[in-house]
C-alpha positions as CSV (number, residue, x, y, z in Angstrom):
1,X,87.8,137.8,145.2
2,X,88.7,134.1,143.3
3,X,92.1,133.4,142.8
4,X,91.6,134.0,138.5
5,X,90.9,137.8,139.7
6,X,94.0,137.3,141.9
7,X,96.3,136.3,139.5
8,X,94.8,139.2,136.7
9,X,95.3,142.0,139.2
10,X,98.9,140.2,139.9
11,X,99.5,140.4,136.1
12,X,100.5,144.1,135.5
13,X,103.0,143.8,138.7
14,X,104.4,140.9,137.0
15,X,104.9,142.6,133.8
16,X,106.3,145.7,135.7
17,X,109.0,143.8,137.5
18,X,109.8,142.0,134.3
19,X,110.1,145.1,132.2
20,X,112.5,146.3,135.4
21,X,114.9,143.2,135.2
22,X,115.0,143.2,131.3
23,X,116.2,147.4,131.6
24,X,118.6,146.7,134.2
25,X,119.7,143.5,132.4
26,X,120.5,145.2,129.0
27,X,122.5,148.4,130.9
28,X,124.4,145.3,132.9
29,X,125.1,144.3,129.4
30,X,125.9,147.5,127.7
31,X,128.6,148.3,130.9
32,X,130.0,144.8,130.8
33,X,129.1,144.3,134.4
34,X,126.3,141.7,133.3
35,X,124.3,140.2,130.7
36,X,120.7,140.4,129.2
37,X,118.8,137.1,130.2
38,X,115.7,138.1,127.6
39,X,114.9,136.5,124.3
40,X,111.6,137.7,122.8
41,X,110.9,133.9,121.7
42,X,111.5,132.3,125.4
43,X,109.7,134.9,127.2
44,X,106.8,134.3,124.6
45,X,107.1,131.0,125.1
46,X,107.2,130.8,129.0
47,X,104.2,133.7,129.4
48,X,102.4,131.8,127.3
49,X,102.8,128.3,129.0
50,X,101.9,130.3,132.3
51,X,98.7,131.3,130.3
52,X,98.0,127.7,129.6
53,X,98.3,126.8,132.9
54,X,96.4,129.4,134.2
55,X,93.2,128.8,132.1
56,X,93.9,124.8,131.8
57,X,93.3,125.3,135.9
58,X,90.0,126.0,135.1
59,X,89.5,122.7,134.3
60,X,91.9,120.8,136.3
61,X,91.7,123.0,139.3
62,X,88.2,121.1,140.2
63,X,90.1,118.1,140.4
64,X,93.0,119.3,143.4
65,X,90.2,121.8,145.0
66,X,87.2,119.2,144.6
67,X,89.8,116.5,146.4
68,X,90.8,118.4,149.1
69,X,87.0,120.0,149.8
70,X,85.9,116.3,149.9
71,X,89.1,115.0,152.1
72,X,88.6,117.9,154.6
73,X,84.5,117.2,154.8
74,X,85.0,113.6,155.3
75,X,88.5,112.3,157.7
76,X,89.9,115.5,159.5
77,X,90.7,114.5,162.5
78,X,89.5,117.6,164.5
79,X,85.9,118.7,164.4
80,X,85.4,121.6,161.5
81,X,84.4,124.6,163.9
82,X,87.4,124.0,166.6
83,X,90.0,123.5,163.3
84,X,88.5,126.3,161.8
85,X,88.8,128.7,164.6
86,X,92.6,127.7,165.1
87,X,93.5,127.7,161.7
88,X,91.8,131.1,161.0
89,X,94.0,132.9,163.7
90,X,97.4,134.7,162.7
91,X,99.4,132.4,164.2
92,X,97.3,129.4,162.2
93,X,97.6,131.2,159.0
94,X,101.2,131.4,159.5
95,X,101.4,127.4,161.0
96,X,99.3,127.0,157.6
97,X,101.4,128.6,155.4
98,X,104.8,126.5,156.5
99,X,102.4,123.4,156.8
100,X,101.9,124.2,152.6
101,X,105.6,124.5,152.5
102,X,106.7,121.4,153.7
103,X,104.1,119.8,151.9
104,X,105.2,121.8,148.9
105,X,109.1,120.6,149.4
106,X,107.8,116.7,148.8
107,X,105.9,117.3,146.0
108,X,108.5,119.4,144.2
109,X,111.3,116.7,145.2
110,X,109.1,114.1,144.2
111,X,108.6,115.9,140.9
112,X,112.5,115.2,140.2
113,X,112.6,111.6,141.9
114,X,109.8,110.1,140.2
115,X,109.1,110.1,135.9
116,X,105.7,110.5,136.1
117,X,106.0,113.2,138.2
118,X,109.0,115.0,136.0
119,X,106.6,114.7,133.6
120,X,103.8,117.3,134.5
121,X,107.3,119.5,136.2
122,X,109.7,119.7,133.4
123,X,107.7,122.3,131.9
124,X,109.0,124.9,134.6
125,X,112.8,123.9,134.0
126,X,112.7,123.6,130.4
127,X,113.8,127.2,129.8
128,X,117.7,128.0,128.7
129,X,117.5,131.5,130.7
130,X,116.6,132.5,133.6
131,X,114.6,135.1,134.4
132,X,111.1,136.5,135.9
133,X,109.4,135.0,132.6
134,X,110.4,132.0,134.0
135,X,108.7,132.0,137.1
136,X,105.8,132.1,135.0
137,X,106.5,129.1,132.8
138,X,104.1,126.5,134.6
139,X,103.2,122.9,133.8
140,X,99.3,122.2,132.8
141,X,99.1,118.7,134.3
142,X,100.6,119.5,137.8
143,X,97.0,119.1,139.3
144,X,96.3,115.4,138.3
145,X,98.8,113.7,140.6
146,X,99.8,117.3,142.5
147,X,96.6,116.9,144.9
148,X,97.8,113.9,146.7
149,X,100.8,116.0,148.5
150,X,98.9,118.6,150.0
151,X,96.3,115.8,151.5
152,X,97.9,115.9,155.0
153,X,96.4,119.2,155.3
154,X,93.4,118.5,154.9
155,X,93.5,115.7,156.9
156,X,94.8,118.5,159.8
157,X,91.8,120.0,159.2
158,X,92.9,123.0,157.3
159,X,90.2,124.7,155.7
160,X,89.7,124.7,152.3
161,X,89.5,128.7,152.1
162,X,93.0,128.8,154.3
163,X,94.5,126.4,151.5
164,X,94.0,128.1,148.6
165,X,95.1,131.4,150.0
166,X,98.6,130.1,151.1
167,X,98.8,127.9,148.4
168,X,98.6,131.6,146.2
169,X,100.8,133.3,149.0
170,X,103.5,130.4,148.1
171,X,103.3,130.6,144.8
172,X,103.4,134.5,144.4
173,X,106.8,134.6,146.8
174,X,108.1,131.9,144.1
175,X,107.9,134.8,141.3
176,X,111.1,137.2,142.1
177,X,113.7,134.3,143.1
178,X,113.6,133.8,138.9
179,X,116.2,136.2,138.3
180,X,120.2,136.8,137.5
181,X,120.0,140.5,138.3
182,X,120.5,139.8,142.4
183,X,122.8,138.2,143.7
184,X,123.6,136.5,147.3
185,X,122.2,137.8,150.3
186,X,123.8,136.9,153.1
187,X,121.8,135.7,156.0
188,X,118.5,135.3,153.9
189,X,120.0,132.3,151.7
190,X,120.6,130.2,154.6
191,X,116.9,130.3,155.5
192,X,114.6,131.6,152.4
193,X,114.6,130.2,148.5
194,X,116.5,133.2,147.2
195,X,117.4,134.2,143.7
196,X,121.0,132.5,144.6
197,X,119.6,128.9,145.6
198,X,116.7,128.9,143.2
199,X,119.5,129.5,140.4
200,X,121.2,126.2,141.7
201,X,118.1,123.9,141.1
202,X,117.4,125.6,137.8
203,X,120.6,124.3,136.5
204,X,122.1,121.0,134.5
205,X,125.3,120.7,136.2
206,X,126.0,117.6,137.9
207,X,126.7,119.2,141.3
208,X,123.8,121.6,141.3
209,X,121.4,118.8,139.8
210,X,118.6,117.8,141.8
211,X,119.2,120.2,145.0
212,X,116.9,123.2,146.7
213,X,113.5,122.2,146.3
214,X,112.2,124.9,148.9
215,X,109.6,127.0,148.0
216,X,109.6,129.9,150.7
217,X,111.7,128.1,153.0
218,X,115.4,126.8,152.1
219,X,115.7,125.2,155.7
220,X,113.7,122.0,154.4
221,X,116.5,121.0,151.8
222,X,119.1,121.6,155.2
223,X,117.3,119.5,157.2
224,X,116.9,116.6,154.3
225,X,120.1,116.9,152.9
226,X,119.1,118.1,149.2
227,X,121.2,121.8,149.6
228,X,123.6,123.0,147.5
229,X,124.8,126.5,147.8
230,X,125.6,128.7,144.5
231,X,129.9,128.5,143.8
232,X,130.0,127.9,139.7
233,X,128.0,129.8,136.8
234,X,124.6,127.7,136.4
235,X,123.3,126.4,132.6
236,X,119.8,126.1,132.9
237,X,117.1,123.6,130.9
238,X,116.9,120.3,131.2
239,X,118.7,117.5,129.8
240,X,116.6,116.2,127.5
241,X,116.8,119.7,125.7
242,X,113.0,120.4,124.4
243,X,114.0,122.7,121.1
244,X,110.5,123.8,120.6
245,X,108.4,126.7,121.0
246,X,105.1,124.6,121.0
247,X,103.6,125.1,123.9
248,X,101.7,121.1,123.8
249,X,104.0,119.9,123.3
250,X,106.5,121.4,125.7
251,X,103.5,119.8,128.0
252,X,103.5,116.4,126.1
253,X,107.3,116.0,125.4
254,X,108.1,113.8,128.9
255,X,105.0,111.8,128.7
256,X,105.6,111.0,124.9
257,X,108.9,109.5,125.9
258,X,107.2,107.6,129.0
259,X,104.7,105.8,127.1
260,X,107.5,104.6,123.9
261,X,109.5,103.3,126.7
262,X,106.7,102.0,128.5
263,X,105.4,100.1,125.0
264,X,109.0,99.0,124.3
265,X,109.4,97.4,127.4
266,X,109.3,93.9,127.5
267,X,108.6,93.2,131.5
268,X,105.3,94.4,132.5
269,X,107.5,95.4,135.4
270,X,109.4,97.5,133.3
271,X,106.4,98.9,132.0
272,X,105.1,100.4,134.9
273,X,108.5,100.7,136.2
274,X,109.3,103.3,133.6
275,X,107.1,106.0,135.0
276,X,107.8,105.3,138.9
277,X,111.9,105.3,138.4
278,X,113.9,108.9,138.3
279,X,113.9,110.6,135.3
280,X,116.3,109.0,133.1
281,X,115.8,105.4,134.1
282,X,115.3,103.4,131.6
283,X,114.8,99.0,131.0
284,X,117.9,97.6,129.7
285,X,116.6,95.9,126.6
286,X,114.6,99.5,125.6
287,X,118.1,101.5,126.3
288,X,119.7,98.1,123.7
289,X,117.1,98.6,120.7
290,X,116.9,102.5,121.5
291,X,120.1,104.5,122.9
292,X,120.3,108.1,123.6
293,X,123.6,109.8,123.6
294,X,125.1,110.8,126.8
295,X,124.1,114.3,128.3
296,X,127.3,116.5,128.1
297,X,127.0,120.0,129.3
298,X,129.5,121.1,126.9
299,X,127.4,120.4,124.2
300,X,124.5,122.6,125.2
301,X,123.3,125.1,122.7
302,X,120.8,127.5,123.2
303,X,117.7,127.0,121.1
304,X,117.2,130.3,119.2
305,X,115.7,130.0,115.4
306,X,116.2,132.7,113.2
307,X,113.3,134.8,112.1
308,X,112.8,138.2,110.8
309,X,111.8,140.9,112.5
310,X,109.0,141.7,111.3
311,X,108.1,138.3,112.1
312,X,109.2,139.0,115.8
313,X,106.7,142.5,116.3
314,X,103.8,140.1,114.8
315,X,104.4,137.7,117.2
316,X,104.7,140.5,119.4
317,X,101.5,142.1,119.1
318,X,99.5,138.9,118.7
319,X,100.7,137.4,122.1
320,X,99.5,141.3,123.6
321,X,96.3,140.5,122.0
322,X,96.2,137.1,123.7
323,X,97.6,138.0,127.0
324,X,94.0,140.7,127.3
325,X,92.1,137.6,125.7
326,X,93.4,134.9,128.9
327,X,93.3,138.1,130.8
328,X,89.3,138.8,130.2
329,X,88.8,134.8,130.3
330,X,90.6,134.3,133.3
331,X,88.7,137.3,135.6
332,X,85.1,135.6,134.7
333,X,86.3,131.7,134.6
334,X,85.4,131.1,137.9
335,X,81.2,132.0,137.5
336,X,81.5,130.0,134.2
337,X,79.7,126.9,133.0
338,X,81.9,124.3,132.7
339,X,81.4,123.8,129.1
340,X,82.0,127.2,128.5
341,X,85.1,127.4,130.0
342,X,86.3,124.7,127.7
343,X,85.4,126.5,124.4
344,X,87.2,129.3,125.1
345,X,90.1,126.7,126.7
346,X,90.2,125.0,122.7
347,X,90.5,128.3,121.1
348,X,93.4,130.3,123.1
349,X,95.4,126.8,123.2
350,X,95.1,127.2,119.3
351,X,96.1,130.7,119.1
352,X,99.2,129.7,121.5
353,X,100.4,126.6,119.7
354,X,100.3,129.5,116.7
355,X,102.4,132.3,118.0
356,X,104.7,129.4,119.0
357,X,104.8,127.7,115.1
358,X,105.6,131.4,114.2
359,X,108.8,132.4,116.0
360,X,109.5,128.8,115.4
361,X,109.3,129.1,111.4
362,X,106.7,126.4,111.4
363,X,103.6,128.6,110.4
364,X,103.4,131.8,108.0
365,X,101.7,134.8,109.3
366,X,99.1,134.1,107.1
367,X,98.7,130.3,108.2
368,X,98.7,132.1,111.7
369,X,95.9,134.4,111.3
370,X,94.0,131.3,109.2
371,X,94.6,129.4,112.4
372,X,93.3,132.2,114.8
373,X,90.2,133.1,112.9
374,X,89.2,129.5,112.2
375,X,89.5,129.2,116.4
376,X,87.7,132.2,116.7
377,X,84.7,131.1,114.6
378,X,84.5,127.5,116.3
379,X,84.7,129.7,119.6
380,X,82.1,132.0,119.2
381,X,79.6,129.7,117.3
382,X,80.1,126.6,119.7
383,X,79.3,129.7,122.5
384,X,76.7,131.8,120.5
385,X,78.1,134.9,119.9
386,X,76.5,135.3,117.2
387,X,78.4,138.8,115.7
388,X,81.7,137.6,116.4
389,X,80.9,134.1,114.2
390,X,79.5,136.4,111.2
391,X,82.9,138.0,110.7
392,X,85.2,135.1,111.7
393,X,84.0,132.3,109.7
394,X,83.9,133.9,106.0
395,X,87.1,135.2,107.2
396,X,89.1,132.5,108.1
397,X,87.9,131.1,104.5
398,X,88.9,134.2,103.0
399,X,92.6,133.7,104.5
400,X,92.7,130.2,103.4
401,X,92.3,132.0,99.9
402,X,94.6,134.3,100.2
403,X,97.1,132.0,101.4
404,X,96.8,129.6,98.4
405,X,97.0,133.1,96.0
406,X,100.3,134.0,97.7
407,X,101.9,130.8,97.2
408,X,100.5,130.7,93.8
409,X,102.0,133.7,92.6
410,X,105.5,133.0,94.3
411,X,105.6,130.0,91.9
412,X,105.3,132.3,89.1
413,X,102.5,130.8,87.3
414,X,99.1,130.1,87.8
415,X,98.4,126.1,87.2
416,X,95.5,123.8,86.8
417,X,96.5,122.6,90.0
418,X,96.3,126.1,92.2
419,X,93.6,126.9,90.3
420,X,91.7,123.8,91.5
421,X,92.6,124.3,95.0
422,X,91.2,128.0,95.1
423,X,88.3,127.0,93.4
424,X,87.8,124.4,96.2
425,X,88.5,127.0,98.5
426,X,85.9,129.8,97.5
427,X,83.3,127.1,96.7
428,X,83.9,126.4,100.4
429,X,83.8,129.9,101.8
430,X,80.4,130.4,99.6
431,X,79.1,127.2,101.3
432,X,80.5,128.5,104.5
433,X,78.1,132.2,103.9
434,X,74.7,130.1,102.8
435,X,74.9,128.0,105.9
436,X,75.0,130.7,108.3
437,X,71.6,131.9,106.5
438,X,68.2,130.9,107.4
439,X,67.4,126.6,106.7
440,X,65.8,127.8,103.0
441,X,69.7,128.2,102.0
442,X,70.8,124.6,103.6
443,X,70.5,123.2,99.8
444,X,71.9,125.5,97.8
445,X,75.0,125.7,100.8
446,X,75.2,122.0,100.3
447,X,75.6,122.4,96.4
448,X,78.0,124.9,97.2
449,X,80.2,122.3,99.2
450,X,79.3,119.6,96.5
451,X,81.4,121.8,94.3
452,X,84.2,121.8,96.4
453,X,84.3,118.6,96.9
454,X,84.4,117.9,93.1
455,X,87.0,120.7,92.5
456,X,89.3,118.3,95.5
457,X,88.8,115.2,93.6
458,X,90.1,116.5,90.7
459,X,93.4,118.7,92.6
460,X,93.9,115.0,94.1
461,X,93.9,113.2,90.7
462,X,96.8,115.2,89.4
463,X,99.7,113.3,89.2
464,X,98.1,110.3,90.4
465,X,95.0,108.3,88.4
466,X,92.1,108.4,89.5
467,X,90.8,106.1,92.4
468,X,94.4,104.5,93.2
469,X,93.6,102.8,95.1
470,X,90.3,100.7,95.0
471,X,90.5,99.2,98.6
472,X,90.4,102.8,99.8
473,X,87.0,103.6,97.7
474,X,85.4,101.0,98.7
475,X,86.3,101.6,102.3
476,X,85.3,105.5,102.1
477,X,81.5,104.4,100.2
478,X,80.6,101.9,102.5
479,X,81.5,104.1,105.6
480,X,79.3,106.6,103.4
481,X,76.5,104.3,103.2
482,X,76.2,103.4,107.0
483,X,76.1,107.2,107.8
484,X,73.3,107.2,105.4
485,X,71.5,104.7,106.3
486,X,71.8,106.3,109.5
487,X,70.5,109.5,108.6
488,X,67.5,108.1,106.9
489,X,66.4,105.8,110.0
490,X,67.2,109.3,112.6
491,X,64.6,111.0,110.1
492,X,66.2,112.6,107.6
493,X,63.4,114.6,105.2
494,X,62.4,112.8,102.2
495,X,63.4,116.0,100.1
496,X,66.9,115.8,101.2
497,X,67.2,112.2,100.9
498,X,68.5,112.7,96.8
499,X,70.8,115.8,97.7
500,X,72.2,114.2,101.0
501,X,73.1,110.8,98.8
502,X,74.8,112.7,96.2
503,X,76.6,114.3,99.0
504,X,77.5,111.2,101.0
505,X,78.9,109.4,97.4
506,X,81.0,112.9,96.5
507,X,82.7,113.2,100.0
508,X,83.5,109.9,99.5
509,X,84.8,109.8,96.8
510,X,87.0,112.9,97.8
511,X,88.0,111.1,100.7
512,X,89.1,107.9,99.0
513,X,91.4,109.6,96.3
514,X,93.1,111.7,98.8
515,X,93.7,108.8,100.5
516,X,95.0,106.8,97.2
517,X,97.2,109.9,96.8
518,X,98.7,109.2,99.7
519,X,99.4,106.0,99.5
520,X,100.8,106.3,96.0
521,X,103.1,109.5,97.0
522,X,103.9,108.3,100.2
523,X,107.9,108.4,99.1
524,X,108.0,111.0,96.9
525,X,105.6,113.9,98.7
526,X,104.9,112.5,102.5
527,X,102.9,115.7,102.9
528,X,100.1,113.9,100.9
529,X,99.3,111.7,104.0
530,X,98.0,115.3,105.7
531,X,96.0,116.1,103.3
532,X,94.5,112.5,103.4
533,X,94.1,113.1,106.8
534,X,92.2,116.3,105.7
535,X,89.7,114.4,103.7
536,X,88.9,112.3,106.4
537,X,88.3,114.8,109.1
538,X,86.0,117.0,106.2
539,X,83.8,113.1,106.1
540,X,84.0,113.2,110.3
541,X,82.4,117.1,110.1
542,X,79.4,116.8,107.5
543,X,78.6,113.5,109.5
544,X,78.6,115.2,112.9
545,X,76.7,118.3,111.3
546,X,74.3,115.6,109.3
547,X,74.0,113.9,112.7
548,X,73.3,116.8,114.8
549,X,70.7,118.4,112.0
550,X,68.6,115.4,111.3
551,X,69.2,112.6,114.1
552,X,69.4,114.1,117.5
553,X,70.8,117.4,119.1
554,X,75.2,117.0,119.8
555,X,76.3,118.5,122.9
556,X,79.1,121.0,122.1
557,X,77.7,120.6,118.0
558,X,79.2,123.8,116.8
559,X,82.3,122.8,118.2
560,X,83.0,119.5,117.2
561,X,81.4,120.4,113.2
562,X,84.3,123.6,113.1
563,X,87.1,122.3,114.7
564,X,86.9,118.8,112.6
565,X,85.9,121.3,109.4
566,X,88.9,124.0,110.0
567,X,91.3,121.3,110.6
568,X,90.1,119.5,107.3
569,X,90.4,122.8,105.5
570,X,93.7,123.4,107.0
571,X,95.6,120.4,106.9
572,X,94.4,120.2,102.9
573,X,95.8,124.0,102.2
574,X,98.5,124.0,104.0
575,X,99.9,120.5,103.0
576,X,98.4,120.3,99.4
577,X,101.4,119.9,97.0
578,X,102.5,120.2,93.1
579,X,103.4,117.5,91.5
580,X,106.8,117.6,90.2
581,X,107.4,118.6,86.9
């Protein structure tokens, strides 16, 4: 059985146990001899970091398997059937497992000593409670520097079958010491990671900060001097609080700060520097020109924005939907093509980084289920399921629609301007049905788009003149005319050559006055850059769906041509404004 089967099977236990805690956790509550530790929006959010991990290791778990396979086949020190028949007796599997351990122990006190490292590990700590969700809140880019710890195994000549199944047996254990509901136990917290010491290196306070890095074993952090036993309540995050339900950036936060520091630092010492140093550490002149305020523990506030519940059972129900989605993905990742595996990577990622924009007031439920069929379409189109693309792609047009509508009608009125943007929109989505026809209906899809285009130009023009910017135009035409000039050398038909240059000049054109838009409102409605960037990304998908039609066969074509058009269409609803008065 591969380990993505493992972890499926695991799944329902996981959910039991949690469903367990959360019970016992609100009776603690209602008899005043405890406290609830569950908040619908954290354990969202942690789950669905853990389901980014888990189907980002499809990718990056080639990388830290792949390493060790080729570290093992080439420099163990003992010859492969002798290490093999040691290691693959009880007693090896056991000497294995506290081998992973110890290795296990650097690499997570590494992960606090050293910025770079933080920066892939802060995921796990970045959580205000604590509780079984937790244990499932797990960083995405652990595997690009992670592999280098475990190398003294295979350099011992530890299989790479006997690896990956401690490695699993160490991180399962990991799960139930993520919880409040038990408390000490004696004996077992002077020699296992128990709920009690774990607690301690979840938390912020100075004297519990940095301490009990063990992952089965708490003797490690005894014999190195990083223990700390459990004597004051714990608060629990980090401190550099993360306030966000995005699940990106929750991954991207750390490294974000790394490289402004880094490109603020005026030493090229400093600049690498910055992501060798602890957490924290900082060049002088970058803390001078840009100073953050102390940490002060008193000042800690939980991160809870209000939504309604309604709200709450969408985001509900959608993140059950996704948890079977990552559920079926995960159980057949293993057997599939790389390639593959990466579609269907793209489009849950989107569906998370939505759930998260919801319970985060960021995204309407419509702008939600926009996002999720537009991911679905690029998904099943880039993949060839063919069904699946018929009902997703006129949908996700069709929500777009709706969306604008709403918003329409909550103004009170119908204007010139919404009713430019919906007849964008539906030209669009008609555009969208002719080009999933047979190549007679290419034309009349491209007419249908033409439209569109037009009805853009002129939703941009309001408020602003037209063409505000000349500098822009001419930019926009004479990137127009290389792709066109391109096209015609890669052999585009002489009956398309009329319709395609029309085309080209329209897109444009649409592209340049968004961007004159932008630069003219830039005070006044900053929005207006989005939707320029809009424009641009709808130039970037007729050229890579031009490019892949008449010049030479994309890899991936479906999926670059959607994701570049949904993100056009997208950015342009969503960010498309009035103009005042």
């Amino acid at each position: 059985m591969r380990p993505g089967q493992i972890i499926v099977l695991a799944t329902p236990v996981f959910f039991l146990l949690i469903a367990i805690e959360f019970a016992v956790g609100r009776v603690r509550a209602r008899r005043g001899t405890g406290h609830d530790t569950y908040r619908l929006a954290d354990a969202v959010n942690s789950i669905g970091l853990g389901m980014l991990s888990q189907i980002s290791a499809v990718l990056t778990g080639l990388l830290r398997i792949g390493i060790y396979t080729a570290v093992y086949s080439a420099v163990a020190l003992f010859p492969k059937e002798a290490a093999s028949d040691f290691w693959t007796t009880w007693y090896g599997w056991l000497l294995a497992l506290v081998f992973y351990d110890f290795c296990y122990y650097w690499l997570h006190r590494m992960g606090h000593e050293s910025a770079v490292l933080w920066a892939a590990h802060v995921v796990h700590h970045q959580s205000q409670h604590y509780n079984l969700s937790t244990a499932l809140r797990q960083t995405s880019s652990g595997a690009l520097l992670g592999w280098i710890f475990y190398l003294p195994m295979a350099v011992a000549g530890v299989p790479p079958l006997v690896f990956v199944v401690v490695a699993l047996i160490d991180l399962l254990y990991q799960f139930w010491v993520h919880t409040e509901q038990v408390g000490k136990l004696g004996w077992f917290d002077r020699w296992f990671c128990s709920p009690s010491n774990h607690r301690v290196h979840h938390a912020v306070n100075d004297t519990y900060l940095d301490r009990n890095y063990g992952g089965i074993l708490i003797v490690w952090d005894r014999m190195f001097g990083t223990f700390r036993e459990e004597d004051e309540r714990c608060v629990y995050g980090t401190r550099g609080e993360l306030k966000s339900w995005d699940p990106l950036w929750a991954n991207a936060e750390v490294y974000w700060g790394l490289a402004k520091d880094s490109w603020h630092a005026k030493s090229w010492a400093d600049k690498l520097r910055v992501w060798l140093k602890p957490p924290g550490w900082r060049p002088a002149d970058v803390a001078a020109r840009f100073p953050k305020p102390a940490f002060d523990i008193a000042k800690v506030t939980r991160y809870e924005p209000v939504v309604s519940r309604g709200v709450q059972w969408f985001a509900g129900v959608q993140f059950l939907l996704m948890l079977g989605g990552v559920a079926f993905f995960l159980w057949f990742s293993d057997s599939m093509p790389l390639q593959r595996a990466a579609v269907w990577l793209a489009a849950l990622t989107a569906s998370l980084w939505a759930i998260g924009a919801v319970l985060q007031g960021r995204l309407s439920v419509t702008e939600v289920l926009l996002v999720e069929a537009a991911a679905l379409a690029t998904a099943s189109a880039a993949l060839g399921i063919d069904w699946l693309h018929h009902i997703c792609k006129p949908l996700a047009l069709s929500i777009a629609i709706v969306f604008a509508a709403r918003r329409a009608s909550v103004s009170g009125e119908v204007t010139r301007f919404d009713g430019l943007l919906i007849a964008g929109l539906v030209a669009s989505l008609a555009g969208d049905v002719l080009l999933m026809g047979p190549a007679t209906l290419f034309v009349p899809g491209l007419v249908c788009f033409l439209l569109a285009h037009l009805a853009y130009i002129a939703l941009f023009s309001i408020g602003v003149s037209l063409f505000p910017r000349r500098s822009a135009l001419a930019a926009t035409l004479l990137i127009g005319a290389g792709m066109y000039a391109f096209l015609w050398q890669g052999g585009l038909p002489p009956a398309l050559r009329i319709p395609v240059g029309v085309y080209v000049v329209v897109i444009a054109c649409m592209a340049a006055q968004a961007i004159g838009r932008a630069a003219v409102l830039r005070t006044a409605d900053p929005s207006a850059v989005w939707v320029a960037a809009g424009a641009c990304f709808f130039m970037l998908s007729d050229a890579l769906l031009a490019t892949n039609r008449f010049v030479s066969a994309l890899p991936l074509a479906q999926l670059w041509v959607l994701a570049t058009y949904y993100a056009a269409q997208v950015l342009i609803v969503r960010h498309v404004r009035r103009p005042p008065g």
